[in-house]
NUVEXVO-22122 format. One record per residue (C-alpha): residue in one letter; z, y, x. Coordinates in Angstrom, 1 decimal. Each point is the difference from the previous one (the first is absolute). Example, Ala and Ser with C-alpha at 12.3 -4.5 7.8 and 13.67 -1.06 7.14 Angstrom:
! NUVEXVO-22122
badren,z,y,x
A,7.8,-4.5,12.3
S,-0.7,3.4,1.4
END
This chain:
! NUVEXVO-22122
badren,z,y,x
X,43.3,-41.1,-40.5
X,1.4,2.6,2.1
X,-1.5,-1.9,3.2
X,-3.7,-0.2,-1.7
X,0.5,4.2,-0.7
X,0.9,-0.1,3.7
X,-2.9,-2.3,1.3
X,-2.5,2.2,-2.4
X,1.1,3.6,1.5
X,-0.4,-1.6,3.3
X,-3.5,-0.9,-0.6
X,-1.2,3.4,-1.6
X,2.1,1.7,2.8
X,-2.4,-2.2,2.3
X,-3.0,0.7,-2.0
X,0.2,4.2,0.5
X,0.9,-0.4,3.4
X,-3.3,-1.9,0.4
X,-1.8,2.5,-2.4
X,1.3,3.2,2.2
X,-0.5,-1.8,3.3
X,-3.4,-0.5,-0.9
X,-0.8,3.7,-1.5
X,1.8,0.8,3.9
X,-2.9,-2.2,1.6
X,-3.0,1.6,-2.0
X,1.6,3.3,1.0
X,0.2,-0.9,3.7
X,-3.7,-1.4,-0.2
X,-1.0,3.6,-2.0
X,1.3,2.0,3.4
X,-3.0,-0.7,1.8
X,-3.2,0.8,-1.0
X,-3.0,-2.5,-0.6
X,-2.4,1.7,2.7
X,0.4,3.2,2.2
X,-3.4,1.7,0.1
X,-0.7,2.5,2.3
X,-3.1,2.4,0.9
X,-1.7,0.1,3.2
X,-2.8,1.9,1.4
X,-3.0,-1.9,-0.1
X,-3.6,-0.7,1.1
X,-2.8,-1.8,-0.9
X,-1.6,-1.5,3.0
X,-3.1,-2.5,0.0
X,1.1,-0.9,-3.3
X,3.5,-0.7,0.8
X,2.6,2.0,-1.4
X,3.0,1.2,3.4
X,3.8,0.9,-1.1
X,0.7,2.7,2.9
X,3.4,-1.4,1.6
X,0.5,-3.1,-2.1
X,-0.2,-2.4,2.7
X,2.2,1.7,2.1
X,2.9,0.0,-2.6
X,-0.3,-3.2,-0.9
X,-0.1,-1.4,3.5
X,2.1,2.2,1.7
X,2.5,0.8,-2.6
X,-0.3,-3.4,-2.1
X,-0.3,2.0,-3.6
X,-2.0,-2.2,-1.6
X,2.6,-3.0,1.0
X,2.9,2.0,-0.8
X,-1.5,0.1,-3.3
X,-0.9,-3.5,-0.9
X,3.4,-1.5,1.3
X,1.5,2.0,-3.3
X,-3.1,-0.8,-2.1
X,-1.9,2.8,-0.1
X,-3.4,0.4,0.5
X,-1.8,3.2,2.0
X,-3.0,1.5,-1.2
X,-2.1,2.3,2.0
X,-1.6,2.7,-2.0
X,-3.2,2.0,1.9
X,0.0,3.6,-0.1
X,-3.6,1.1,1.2
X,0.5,2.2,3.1
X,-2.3,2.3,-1.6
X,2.3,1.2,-2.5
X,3.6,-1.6,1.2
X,2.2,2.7,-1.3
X,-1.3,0.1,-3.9
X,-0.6,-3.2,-0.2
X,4.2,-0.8,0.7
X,0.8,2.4,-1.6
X,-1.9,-1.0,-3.0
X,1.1,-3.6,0.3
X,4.0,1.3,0.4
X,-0.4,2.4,-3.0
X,-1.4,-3.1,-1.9
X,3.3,-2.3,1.4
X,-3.5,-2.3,1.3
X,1.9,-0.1,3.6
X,3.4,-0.1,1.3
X,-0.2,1.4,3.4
X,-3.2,1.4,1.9
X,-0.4,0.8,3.8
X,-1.5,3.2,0.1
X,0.1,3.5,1.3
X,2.1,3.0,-0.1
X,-1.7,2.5,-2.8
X,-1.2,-2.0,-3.1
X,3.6,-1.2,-0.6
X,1.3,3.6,0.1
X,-2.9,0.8,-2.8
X,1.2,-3.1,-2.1
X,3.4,0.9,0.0
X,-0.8,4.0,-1.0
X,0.4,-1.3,-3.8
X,2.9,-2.0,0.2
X,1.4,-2.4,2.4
X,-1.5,-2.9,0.5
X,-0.1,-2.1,3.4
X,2.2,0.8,3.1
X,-0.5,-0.7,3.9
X,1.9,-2.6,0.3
X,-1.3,-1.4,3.9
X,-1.9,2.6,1.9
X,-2.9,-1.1,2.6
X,0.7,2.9,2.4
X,-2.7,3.2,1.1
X,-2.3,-2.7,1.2
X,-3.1,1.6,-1.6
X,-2.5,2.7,1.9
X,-2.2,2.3,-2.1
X,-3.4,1.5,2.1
X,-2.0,2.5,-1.0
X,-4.2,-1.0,0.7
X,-2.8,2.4,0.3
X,-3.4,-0.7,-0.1
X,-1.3,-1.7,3.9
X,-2.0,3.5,0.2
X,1.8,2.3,-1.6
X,1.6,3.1,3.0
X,3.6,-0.5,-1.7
X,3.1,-0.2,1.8
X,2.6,0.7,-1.6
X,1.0,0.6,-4.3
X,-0.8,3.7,1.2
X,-3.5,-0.5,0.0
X,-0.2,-2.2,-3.3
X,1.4,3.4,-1.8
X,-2.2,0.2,-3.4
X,-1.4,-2.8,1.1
X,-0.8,-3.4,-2.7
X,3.0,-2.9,1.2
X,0.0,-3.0,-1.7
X,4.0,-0.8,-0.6
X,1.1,-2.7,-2.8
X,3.0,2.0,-2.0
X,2.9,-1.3,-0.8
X,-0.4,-2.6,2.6
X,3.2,-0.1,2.9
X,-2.5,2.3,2.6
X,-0.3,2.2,-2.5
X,3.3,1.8,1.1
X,-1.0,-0.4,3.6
X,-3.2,2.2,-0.1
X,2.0,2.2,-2.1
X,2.1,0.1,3.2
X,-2.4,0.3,2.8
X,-1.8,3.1,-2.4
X,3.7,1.7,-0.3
X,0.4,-0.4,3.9
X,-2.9,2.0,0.7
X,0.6,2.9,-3.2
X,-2.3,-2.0,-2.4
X,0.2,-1.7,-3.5
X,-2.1,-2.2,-1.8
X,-1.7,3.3,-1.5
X,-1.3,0.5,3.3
X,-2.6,-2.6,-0.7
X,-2.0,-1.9,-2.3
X,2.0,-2.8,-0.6
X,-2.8,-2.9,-1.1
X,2.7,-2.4,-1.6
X,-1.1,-3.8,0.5
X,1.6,-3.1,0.7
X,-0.3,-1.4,4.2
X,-3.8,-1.8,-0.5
X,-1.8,2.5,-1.9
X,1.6,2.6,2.7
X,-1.2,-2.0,2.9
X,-3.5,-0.1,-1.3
X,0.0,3.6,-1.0
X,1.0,0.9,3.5
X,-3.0,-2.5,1.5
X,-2.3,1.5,-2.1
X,0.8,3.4,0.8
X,1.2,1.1,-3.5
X,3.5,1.2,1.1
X,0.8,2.1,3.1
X,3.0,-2.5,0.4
X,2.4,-2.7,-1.1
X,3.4,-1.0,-0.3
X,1.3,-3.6,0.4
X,1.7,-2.8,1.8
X,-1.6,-2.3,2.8
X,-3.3,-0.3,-1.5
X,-0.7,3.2,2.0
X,-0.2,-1.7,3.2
X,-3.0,-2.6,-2.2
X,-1.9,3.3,-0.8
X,0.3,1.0,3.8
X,-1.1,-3.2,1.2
X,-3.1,0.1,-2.1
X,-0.6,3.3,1.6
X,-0.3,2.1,-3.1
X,3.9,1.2,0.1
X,1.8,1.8,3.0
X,4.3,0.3,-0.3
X,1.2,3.4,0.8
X,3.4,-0.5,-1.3
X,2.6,-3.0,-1.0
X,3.8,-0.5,-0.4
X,0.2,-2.3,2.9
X,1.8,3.2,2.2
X,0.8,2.3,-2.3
X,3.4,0.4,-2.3
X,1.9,-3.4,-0.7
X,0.4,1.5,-3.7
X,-3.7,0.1,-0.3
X,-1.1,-3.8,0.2
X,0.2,-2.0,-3.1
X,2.3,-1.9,-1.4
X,0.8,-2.2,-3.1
X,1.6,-3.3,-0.3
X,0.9,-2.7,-2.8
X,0.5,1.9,-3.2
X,1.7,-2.2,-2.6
X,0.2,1.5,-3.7
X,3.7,1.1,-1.2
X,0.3,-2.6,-2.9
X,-0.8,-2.9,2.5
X,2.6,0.9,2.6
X,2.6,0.8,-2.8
X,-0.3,-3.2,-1.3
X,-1.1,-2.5,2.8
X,1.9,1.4,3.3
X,0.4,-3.0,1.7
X,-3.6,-1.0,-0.4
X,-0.7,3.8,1.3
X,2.1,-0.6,2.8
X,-1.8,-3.6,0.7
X,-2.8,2.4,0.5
X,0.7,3.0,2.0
X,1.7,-2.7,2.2
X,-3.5,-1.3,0.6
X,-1.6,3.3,0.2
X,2.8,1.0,2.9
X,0.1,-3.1,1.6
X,-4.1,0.7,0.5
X,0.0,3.2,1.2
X,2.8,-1.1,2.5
X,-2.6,-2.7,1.2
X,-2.8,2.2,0.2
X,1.9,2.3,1.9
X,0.5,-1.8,3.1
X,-1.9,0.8,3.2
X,-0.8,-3.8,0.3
X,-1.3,-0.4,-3.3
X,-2.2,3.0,-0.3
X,-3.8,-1.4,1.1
X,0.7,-3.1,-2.8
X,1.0,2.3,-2.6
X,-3.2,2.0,0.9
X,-2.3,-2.6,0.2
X,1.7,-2.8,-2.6
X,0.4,2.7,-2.8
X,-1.3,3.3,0.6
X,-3.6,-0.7,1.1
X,-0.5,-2.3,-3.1
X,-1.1,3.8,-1.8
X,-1.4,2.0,2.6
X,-1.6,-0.4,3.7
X,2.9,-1.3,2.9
X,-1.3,3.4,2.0
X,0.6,2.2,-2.7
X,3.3,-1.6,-1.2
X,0.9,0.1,4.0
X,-1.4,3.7,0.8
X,1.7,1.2,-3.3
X,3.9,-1.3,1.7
X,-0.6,0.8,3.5
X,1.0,3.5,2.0
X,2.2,0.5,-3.1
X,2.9,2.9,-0.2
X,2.3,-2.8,-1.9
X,1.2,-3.0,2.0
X,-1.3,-3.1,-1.3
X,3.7,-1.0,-0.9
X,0.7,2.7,-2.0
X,-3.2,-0.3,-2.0
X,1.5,-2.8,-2.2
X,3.3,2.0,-0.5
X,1.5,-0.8,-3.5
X,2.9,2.1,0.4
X,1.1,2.5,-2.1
X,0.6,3.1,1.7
X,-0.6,3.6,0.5
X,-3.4,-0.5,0.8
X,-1.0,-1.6,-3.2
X,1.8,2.0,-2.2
X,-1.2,2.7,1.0
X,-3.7,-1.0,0.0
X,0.6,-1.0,-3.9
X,1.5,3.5,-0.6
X,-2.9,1.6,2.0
X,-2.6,-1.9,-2.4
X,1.4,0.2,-3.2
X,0.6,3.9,0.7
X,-3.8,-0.3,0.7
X,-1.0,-2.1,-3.1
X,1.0,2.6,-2.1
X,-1.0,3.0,2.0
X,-3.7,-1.5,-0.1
X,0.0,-0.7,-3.5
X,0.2,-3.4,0.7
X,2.6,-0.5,-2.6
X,2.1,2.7,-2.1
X,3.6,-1.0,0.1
X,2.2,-0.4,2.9
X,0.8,-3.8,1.3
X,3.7,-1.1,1.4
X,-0.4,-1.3,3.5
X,3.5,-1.0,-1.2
X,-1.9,-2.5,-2.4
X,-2.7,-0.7,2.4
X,2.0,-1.9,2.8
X,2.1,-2.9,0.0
X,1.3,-0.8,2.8
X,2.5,-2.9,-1.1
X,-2.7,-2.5,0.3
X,-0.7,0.5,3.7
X,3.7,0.9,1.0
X,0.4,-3.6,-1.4
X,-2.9,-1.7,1.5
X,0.9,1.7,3.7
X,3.4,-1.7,-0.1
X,-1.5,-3.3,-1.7
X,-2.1,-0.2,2.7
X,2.6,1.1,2.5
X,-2.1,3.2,1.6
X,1.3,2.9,-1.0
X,0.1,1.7,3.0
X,-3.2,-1.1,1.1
X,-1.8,3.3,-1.4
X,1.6,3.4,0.5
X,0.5,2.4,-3.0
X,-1.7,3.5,0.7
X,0.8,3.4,-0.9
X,-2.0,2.3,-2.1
X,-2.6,1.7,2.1
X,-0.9,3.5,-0.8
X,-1.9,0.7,-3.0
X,-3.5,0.1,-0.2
X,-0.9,1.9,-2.8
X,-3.2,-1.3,-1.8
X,1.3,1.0,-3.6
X,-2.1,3.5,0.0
X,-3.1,-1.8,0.4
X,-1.3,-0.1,-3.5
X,-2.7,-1.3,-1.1
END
């Protein structure tokens, strides 16, 4: 009798082992997530829809592999470069997306309400801002545009960087007649002769080819702290709750920018991935004669330099009317991720941290 008590204990003792080793396996399974789905600028060409930097991540930095050998599937979600910042920051306020590569600004404005995403792998200052004024027009410097109509796309990362160039020279945006629409309709406002300038990215050097645009400023020598940057954003709940699967990612994200870094590999990342959006010239005449050494461009540290760029914006957000409540650079920046990928990929040392440079002050230029 006593044996058949001790033969039954044995198998229920047996059976809840098997029960709670089984509840540990669906918990194990439940750490990672189905599919990571991340926002990228996009563009419709010919009919074809291009992810901005998607190739080069998954080629050079193997994400999409990483993700598949734990089961998960990527999905690529387009962000229309005509509107990039709303449209992520609709999409992260709607938890539609769990990271997004994107500029510097629009994150600030989403987390004005409450926090929401945080930089968790930065791209670098690789992004030059130029300001275009009509192929006729006797301008030569932001002087001469004083009262003048400029076509500028608010809230958008350049935004704070022809808040910067008007506050170098005693200006603010009440100094002219800001005409606020996104990079397209600006271009063709500035061809048509509608605005007395515009403010944008590369596309400038497209207007100046076409010979209805002449560039009388850029960021290309002026203050590091005024290029744009940005970086892969990933939302708070995500990288709370999946940080190994955020690390899988910033790892490939790192590991890219280390690539693309390198002297040797410079004309394929131009050609293979950059010019798949705009012109090889432009994409080549938009890097060259450059104040910032091509290695540093794809910097992912966090330093002095960055911090102090966030702090310099969000000061500005606010100032401008942008948002109404202050934002914690604190919260912003996460540096764990990259710290970790750096030694992963054993090159820590291969970028330099950078002190703060001195402050350029952009936050009295209201709007």
């Amino acid at each position: 009798m006593k044996v058949n008590v001790v033969y039954r204990l044995a198998i229920l003792a047996a059976s809840v082992a098997a029960f709670w080793a089984f509840v540990a396996q669906q918990a194990v399974a439940e750490e990672a997530p189905k599919v990571v789905r991340i926002a990228v600028v996009a563009y419709n060409l010919a009919g074809k829809t291009s992810y901005m930097g998607v190739d080069a991540v998954n080629n050079e930095g193997g994400l999409e592999q990483s993700l598949a050998k734990k089961g998960i599937k990527l999905e690529w979600v387009p962000a229309s470069h005509s509107g990039v910042g709303p449209i992520i920051n609709e999409a992260f306020a709607n938890g539609t997306i769990d990271f997004a590569a994107y500029g510097d600004l629009p994150p600030i404005i989403l987390n004005a309400a409450k926090p929401v995403v945080q930089l968790v792998a930065p791209w670098g200052s690789n992004g030059n801002s130029y300001l275009v004024v009509p192929a006729n027009s006797t301008a030569k410097s932001i002087l001469d545009l004083k009262g003048k109509r400029i076509a500028l796309h608010r809230g958008r990362p350049w935004e704070a960087t022809f808040a910067s160039l008007a506050a170098s020279q005693g200006l603010t945006l009440k100094d002219f007649k800001i005409v606020n629409v996104n990079p397209q309709v600006g271009a063709a406002a500035l061809a048509s002769g509608t605005v007395d300038g515009f403010f944008s990215l590369n596309d400038a050097y497209n207007l100046q080819d076409k010979g209805v645009g002449r560039i009388i400023w850029s960021t290309k020598t002026s203050l590091t702290d005024q290029k744009l940057r940005g970086g892969i954003w990933a939302t708070n709940d995500f990288v709370n709750k999946y940080p190994e699967i955020t690390q899988l990612v910033v790892n490939a994200y790192v590991k890219t920018s280390y690539w693309a870094s390198q002297e040797a590999n410079r004309d394929k990342y131009i050609k293979d991935y950059l010019s798949q959006v705009q012109p090889e010239s432009v994409v080549r005449r938009d890097y060259e004669s450059d104040a910032v050494p091509w290695k540093d461009r794809w910097s992912p540290v966090y330093d002095g330099v960055l911090t102090a760029h966030y702090q310099r914006l969000a000061a500005y957000a606010k100032s401008s009317g942008l948002i109404r409540n202050d934002v914690s650079v604190q919260q912003l920046l996460n540096p764990r991720f990259v710290n970790q990928a750096l030694k992963d990929l054993g090159i820590e040392h291969y970028w330099v941290a950078r002190s703060a440079p001195p402050p350029v002050n952009v936050a009295q230029a209201r709007n």
